[in-house]
KEKELUM-206189 format. One line per 5 residues: number of its first residue (from 1); their letters; for each residue y, x negated, z negated of N, C-alpha, C. Coordinates in nm, 3 decimals. Atoms other than C-alpha are relative to their C-alpha. Last residue first. Layout:
NUM	A	Y:X:Z:Y:X:Z:Y:X:Z ~ ...
// end
This chain:
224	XXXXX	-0.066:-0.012:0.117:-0.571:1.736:1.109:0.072:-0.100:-0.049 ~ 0.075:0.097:0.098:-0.584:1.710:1.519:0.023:0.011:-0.157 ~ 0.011:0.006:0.123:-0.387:2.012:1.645:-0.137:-0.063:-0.067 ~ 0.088:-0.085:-0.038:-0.250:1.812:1.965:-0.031:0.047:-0.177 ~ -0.067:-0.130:-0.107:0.084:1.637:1.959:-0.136:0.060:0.074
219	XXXXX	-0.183:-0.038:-0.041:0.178:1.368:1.655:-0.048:0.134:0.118 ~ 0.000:-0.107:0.108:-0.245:1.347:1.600:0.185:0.103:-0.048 ~ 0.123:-0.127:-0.036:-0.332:1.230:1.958:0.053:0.102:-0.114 ~ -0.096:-0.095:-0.059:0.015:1.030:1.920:-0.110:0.100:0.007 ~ -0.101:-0.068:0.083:-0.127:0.842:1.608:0.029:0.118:0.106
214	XXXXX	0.026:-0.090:0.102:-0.486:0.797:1.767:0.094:0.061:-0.081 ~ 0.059:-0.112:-0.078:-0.345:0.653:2.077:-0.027:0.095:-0.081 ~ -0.127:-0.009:-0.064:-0.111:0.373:1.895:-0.028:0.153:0.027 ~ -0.062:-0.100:0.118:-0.382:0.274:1.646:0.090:0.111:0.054 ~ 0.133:-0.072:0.072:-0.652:0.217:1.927:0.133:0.103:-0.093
209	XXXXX	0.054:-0.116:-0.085:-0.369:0.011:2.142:-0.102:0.160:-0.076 ~ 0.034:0.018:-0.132:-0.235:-0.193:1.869:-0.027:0.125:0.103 ~ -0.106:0.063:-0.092:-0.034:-0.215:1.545:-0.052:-0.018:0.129 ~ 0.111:0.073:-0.088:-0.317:-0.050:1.291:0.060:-0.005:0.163 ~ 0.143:0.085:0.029:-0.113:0.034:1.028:-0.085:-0.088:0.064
204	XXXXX	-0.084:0.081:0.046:0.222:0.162:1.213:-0.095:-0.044:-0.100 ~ -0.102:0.095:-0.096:0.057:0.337:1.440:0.069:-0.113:-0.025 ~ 0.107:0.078:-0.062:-0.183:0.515:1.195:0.061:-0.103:0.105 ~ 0.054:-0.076:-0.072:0.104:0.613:0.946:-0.102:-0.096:0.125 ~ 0.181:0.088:-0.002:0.272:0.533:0.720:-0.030:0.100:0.066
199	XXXXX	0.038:0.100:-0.089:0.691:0.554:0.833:-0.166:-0.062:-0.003 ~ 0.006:0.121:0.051:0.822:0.746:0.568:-0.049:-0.150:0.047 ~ -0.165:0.035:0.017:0.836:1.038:0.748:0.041:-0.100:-0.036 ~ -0.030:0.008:-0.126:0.462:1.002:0.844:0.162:-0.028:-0.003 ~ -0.057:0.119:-0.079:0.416:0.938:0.465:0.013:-0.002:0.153
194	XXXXX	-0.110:0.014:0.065:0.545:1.355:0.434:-0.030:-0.247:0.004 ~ -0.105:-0.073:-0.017:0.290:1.494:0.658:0.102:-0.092:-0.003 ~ 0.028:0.093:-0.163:-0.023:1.280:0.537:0.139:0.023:0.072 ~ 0.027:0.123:-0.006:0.073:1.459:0.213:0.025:-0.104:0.088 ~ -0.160:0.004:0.049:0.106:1.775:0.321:0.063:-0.148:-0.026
189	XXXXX	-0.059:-0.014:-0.159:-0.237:1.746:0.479:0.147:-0.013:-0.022 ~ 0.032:0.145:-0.102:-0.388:1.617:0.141:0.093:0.013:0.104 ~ -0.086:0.113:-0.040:-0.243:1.878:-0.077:0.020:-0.106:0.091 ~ -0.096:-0.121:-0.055:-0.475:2.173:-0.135:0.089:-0.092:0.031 ~ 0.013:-0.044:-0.151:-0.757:1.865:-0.153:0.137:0.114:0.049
184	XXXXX	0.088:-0.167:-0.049:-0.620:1.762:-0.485:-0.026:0.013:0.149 ~ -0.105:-0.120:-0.079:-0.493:1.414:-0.498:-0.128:0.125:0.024 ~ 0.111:-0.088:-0.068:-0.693:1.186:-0.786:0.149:0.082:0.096 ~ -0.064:-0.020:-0.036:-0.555:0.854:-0.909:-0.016:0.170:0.070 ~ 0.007:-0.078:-0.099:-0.769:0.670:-1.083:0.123:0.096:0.000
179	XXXXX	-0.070:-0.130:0.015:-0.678:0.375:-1.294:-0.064:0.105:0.114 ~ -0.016:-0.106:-0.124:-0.878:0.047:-1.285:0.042:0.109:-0.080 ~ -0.076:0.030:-0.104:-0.792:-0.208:-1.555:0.035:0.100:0.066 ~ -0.058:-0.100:0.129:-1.060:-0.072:-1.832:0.167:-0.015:0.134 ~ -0.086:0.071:0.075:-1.323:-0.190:-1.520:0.141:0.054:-0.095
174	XXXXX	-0.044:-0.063:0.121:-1.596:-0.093:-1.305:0.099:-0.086:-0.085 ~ -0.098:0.101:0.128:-1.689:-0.243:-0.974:0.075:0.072:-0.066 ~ -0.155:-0.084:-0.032:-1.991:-0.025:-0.832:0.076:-0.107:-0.065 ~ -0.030:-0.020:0.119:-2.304:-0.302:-0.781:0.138:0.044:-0.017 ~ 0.068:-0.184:-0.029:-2.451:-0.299:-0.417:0.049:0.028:-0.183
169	XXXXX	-0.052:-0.065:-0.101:-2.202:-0.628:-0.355:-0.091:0.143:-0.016 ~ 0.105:-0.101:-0.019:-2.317:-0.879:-0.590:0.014:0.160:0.015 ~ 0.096:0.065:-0.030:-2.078:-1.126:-0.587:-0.177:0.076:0.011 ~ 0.085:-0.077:0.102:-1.806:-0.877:-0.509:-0.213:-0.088:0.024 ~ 0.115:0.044:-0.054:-1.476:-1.039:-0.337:-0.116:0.059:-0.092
164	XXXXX	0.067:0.083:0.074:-1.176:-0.823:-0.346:-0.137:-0.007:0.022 ~ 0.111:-0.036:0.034:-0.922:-0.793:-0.080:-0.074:-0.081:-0.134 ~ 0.057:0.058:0.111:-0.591:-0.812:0.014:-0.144:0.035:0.032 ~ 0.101:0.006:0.000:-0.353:-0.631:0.309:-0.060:-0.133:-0.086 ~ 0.011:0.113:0.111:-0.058:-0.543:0.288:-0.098:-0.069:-0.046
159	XXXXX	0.019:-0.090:0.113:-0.103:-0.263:0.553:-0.014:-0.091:-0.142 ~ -0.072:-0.128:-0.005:0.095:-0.438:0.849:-0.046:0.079:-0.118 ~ -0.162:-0.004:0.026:-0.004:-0.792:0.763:0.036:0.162:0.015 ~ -0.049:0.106:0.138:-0.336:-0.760:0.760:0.097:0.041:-0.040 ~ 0.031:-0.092:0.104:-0.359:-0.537:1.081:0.050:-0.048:-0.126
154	XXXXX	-0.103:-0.077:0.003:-0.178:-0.793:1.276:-0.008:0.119:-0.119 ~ 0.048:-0.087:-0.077:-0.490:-1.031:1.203:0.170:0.094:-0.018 ~ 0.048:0.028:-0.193:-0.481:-1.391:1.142:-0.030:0.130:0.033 ~ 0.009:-0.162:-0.055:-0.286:-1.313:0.789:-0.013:-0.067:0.164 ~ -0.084:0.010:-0.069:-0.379:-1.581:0.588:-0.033:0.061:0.094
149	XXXXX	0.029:0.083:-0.079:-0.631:-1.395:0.306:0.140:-0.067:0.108 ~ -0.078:-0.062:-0.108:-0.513:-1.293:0.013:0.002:-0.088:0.118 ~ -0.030:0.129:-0.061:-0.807:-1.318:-0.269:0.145:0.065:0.104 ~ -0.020:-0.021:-0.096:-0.918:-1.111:-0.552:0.036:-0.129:0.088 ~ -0.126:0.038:-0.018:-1.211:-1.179:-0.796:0.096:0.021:0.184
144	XXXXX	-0.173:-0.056:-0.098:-1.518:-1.067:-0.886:0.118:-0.029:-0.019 ~ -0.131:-0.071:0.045:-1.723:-1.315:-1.039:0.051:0.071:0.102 ~ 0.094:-0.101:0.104:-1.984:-1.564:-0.915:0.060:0.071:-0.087 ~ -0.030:-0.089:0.097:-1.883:-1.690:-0.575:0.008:0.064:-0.092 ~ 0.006:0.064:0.081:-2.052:-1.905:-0.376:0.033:0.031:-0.205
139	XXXXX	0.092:-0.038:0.037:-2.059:-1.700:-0.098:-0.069:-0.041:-0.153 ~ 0.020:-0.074:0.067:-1.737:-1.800:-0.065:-0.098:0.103:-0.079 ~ 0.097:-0.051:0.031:-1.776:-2.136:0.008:-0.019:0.123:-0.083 ~ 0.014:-0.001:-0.145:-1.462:-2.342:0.025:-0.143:0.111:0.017 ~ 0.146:-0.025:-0.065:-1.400:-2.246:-0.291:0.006:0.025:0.117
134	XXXXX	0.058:0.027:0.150:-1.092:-2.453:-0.498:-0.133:0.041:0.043 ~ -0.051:0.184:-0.014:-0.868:-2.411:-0.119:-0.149:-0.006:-0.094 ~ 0.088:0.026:-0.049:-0.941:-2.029:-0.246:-0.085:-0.140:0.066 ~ -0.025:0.069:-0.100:-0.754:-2.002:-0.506:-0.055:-0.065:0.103 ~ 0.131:0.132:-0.042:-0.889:-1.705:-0.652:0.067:-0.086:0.123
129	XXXXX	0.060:0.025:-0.115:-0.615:-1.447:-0.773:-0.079:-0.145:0.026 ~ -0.003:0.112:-0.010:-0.481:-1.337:-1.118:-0.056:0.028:0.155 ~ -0.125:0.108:-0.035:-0.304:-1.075:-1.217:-0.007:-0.112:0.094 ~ 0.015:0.150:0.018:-0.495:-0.771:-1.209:0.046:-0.096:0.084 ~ -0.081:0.053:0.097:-0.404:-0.360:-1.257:-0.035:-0.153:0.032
124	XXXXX	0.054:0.162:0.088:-0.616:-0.221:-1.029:0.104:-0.098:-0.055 ~ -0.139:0.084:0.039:-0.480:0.134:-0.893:-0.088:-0.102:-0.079 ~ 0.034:0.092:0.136:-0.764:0.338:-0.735:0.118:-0.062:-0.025 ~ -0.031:0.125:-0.044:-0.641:0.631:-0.489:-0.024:-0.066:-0.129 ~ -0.022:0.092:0.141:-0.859:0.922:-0.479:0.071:-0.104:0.031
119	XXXXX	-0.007:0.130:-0.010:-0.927:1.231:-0.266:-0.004:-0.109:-0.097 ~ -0.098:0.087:0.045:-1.048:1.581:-0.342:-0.027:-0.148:0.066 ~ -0.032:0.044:0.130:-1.253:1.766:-0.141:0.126:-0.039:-0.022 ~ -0.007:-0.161:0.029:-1.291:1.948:0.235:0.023:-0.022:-0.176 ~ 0.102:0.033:0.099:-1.200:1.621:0.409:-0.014:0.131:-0.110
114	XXXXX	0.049:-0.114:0.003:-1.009:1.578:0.771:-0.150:-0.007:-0.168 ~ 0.082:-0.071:-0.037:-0.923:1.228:0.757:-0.021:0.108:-0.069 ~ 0.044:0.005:-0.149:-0.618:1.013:0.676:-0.059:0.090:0.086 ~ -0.007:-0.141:-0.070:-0.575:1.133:0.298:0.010:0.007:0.145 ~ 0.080:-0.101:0.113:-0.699:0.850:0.074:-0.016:0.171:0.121
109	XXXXX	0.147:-0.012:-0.064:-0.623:0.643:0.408:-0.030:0.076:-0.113 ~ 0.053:-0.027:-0.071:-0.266:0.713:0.331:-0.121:-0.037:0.108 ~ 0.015:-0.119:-0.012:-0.239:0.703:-0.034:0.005:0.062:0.178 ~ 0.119:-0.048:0.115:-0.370:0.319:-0.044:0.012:0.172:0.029 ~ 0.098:0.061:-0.102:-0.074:0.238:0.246:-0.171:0.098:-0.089
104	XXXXX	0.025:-0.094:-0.110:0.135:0.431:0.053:-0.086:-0.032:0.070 ~ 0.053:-0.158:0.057:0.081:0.256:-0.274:-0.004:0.067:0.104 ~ -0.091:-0.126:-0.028:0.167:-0.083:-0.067:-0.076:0.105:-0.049 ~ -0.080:-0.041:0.113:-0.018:-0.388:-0.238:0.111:0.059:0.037 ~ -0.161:0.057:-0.050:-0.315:-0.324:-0.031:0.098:0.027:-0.120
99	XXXXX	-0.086:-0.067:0.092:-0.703:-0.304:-0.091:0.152:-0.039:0.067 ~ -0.136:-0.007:-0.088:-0.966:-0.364:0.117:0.032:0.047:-0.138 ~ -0.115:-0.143:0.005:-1.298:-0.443:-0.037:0.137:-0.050:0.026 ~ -0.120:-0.020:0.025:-1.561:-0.763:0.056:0.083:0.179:-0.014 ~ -0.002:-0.006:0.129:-1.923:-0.821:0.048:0.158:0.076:-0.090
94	XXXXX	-0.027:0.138:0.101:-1.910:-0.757:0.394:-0.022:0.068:-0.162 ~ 0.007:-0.080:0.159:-2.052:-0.458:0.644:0.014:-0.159:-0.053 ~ 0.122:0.056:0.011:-1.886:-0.537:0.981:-0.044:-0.018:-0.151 ~ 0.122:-0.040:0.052:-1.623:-0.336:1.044:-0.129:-0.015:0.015 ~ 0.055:-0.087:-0.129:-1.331:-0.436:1.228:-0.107:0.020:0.024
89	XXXXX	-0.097:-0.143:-0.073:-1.124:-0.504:0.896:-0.032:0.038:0.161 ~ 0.002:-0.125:0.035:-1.428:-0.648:0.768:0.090:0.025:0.020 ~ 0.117:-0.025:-0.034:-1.488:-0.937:1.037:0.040:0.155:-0.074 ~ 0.027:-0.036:-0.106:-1.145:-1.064:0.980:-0.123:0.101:0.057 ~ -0.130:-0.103:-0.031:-1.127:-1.071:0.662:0.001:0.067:0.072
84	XXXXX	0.013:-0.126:0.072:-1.462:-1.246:0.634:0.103:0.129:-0.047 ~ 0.134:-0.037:-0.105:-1.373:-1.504:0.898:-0.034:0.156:-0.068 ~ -0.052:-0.076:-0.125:-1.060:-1.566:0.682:-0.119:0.044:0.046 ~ -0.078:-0.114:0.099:-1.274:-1.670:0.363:0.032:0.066:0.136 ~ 0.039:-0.130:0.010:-1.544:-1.833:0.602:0.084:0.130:-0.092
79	XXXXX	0.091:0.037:0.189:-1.271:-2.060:0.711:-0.101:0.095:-0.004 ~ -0.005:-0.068:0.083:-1.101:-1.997:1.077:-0.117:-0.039:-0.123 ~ 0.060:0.060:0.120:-1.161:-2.319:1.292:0.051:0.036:-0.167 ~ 0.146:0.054:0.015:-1.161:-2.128:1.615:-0.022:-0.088:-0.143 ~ 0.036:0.126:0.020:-0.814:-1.961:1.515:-0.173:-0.068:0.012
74	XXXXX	-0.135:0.112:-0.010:-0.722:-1.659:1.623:0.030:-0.127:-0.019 ~ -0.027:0.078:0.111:-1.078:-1.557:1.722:0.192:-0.091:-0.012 ~ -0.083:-0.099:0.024:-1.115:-1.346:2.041:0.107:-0.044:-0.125 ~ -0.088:0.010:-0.096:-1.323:-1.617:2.235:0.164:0.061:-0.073 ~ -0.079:0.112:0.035:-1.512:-1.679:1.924:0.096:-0.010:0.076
69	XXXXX	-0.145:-0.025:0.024:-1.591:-1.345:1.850:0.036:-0.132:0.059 ~ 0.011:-0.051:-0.122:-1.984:-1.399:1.974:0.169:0.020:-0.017 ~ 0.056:0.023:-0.156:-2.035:-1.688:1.785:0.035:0.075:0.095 ~ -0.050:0.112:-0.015:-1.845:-1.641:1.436:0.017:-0.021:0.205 ~ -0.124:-0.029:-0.081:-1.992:-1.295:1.444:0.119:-0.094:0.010
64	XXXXX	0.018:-0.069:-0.108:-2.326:-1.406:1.428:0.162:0.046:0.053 ~ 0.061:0.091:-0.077:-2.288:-1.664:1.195:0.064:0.132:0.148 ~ -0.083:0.073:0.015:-2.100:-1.365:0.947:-0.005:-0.090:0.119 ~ -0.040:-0.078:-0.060:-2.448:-1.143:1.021:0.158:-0.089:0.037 ~ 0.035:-0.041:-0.134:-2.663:-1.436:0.938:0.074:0.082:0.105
59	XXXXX	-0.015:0.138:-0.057:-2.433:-1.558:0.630:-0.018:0.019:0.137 ~ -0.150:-0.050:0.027:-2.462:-1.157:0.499:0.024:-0.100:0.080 ~ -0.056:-0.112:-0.058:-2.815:-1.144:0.551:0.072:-0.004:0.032 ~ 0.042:0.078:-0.103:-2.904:-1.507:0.381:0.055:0.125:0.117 ~ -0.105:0.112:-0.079:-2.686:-1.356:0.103:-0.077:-0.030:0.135
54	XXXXX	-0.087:-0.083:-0.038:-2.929:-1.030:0.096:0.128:-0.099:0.057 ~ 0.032:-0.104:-0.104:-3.226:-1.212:0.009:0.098:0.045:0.097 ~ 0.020:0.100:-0.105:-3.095:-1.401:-0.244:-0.031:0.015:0.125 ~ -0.118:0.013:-0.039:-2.983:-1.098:-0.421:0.006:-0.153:0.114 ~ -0.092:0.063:0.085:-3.309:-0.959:-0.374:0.130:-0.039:0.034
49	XXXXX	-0.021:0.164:-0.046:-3.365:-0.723:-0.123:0.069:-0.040:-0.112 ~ 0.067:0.002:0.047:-3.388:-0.312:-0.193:-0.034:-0.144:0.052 ~ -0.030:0.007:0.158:-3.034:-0.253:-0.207:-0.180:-0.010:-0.057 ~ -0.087:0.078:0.059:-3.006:-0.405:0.158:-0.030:0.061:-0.162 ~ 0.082:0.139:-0.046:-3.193:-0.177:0.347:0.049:-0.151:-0.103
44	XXXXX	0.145:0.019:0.040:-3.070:0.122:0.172:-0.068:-0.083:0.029 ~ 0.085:0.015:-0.035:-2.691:0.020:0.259:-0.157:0.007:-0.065 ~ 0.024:-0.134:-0.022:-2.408:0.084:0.074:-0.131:-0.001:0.058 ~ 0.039:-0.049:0.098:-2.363:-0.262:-0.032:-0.088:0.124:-0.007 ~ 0.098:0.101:-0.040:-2.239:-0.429:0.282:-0.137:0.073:-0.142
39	XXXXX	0.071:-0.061:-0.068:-2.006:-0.208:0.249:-0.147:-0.017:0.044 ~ -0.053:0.028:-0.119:-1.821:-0.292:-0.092:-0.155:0.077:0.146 ~ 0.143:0.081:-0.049:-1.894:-0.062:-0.368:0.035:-0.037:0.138 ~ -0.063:0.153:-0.020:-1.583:0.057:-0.564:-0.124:-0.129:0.041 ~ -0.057:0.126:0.138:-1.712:0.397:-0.601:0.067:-0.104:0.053
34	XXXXX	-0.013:0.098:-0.048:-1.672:0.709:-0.357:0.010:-0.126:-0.095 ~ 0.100:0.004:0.039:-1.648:1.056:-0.556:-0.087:-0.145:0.020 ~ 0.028:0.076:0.083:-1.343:1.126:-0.490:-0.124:-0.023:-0.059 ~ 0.080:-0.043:0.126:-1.360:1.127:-0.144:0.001:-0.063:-0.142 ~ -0.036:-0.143:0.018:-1.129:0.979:0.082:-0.071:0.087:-0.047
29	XXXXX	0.123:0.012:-0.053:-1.059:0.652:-0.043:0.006:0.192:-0.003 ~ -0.014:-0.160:-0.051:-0.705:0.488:-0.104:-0.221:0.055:0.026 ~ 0.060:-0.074:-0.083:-0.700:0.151:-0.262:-0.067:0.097:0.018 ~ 0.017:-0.166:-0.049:-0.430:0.016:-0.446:-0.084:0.020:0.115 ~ 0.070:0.027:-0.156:-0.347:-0.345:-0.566:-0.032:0.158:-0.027
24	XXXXX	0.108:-0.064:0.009:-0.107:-0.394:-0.919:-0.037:0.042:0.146 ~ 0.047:-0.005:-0.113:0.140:-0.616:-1.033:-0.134:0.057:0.025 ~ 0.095:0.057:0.017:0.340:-0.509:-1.326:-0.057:0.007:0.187 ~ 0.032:0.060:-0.072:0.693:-0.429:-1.239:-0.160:-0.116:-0.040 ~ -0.089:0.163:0.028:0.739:-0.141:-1.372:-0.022:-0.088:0.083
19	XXXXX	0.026:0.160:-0.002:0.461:0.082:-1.329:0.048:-0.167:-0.035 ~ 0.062:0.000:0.152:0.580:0.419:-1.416:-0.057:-0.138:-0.051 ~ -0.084:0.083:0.046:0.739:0.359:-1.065:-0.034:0.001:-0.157 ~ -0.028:0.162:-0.073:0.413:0.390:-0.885:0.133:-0.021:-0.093 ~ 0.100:0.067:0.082:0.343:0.749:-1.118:0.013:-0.137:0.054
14	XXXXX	-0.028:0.018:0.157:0.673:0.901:-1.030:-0.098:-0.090:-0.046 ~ -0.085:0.047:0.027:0.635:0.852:-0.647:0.037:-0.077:-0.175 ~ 0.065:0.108:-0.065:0.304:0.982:-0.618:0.101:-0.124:-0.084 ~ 0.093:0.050:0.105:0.441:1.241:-0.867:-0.071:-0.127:0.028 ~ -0.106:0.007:0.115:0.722:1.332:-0.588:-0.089:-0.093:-0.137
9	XXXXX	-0.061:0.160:-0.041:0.481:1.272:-0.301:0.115:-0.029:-0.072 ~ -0.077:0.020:-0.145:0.272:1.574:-0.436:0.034:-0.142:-0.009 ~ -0.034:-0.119:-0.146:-0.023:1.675:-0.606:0.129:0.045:0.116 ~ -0.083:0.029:-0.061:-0.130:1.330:-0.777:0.014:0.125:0.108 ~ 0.006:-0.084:-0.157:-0.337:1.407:-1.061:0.127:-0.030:0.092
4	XXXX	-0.134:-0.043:0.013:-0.347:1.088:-1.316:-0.079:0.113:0.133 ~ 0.016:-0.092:-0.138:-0.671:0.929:-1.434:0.119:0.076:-0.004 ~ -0.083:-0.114:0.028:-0.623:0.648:-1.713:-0.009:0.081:0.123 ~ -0.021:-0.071:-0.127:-0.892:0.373:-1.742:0.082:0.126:-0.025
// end
């Protein structure tokens, strides 16, 4: 693991092309202090349930939002891989983590919100991906590994959107791979600033009504 400080969009810069062309996933978080624990994870109800326990949870909640989404659903005979894409990018606690393979995308949710710390963006170095076709059944799962789902959501597509799967989801994911990334708090806002110029930004992430309102709220009142 190598930790870099990232205090401007020059070093941002420097440290993504230091990269070459290895392939590597990025996600932003706005505390550093935040592990690599999906959401479903976080939960005190949940970290005291076996692991068997906790799938039947996860299936139930999944079920559930099969049924009542279904009108909304881009495809009624979405997979549970998709389903679980879907579901956690409009936050329903999964097993799953966001990641994207845009660095900006990663450095702007590190610095999105108002936050009196430091930030962090992870960098994950790994090659391979889980073909998913191979597990119909992701619950099935026994390894972390990433996946890329087909993009049934606009979001998806607009922030490069990936994820990895975590067969046992209240457990941080550690690894010689991951890099941290740290941005000082004296920086964040500057930051946020400078991908606006660059075109990241909440409008251009999250391509609908919600994202649209919240960019111009923050373009022309003093929102941080």
């Amino acid at each position: 693991m190598v930790e870099k400080t990232i205090n401007s969009f020059a070093v941002l810069h420097e440290a993504v092309q230091k990269q070459g062309k290895k392939f590597i996933i990025y996600r932003g978080v706005k505390d550093i202090a935040y592990e690599l624990v999906p959401k479903v994870g976080r939960y005190a109800k949940f970290k005291e349930m076996s692991i068997e326990h906790l799938e039947k949870e996860e299936r139930y909640m999944l079920r559930l939002f099969r049924e009542r989404a279904w009108s909304n659903l881009p495809d009624v005979k979405s997979t549970n891989w998709e389903l679980l894409a879907l579901s956690q990018h409009h936050g329903l606690p999964t097993r799953l983590l966001d990641w994207s393979r845009n660095p900006l995308v990663a450095a702007f949710f590190a610095v999105e919100e108002k936050h009196d710390g430091d930030s962090l963006i992870y960098a994950f170095h790994h090659k391979t991906f889980i073909e998913i076709d191979e597990y119909p059944d992701p619950f099935k799962r026994k390894s972390v590994g990433k996946f890329i789902p087909n993009h049934i959501t606009p979001r998806i597509t607009a922030q490069a959107g990936l994820f990895t799967i975590h067969p046992d989801p209240r457990k941080p994911l550690t690894s010689r791979e991951i890099d941290r990334w740290v941005i000082p708090n004296s920086c964040r806002k500057e930051l946020k600033q400078v991908l606006y110029k660059y075109g990241i930004h909440r409008a251009s992430l999250f391509p609908d009504l919600d994202g649209l309102s919240k960019h111009i709220a923050w373009l022309r009142t003093d929102e941080y």
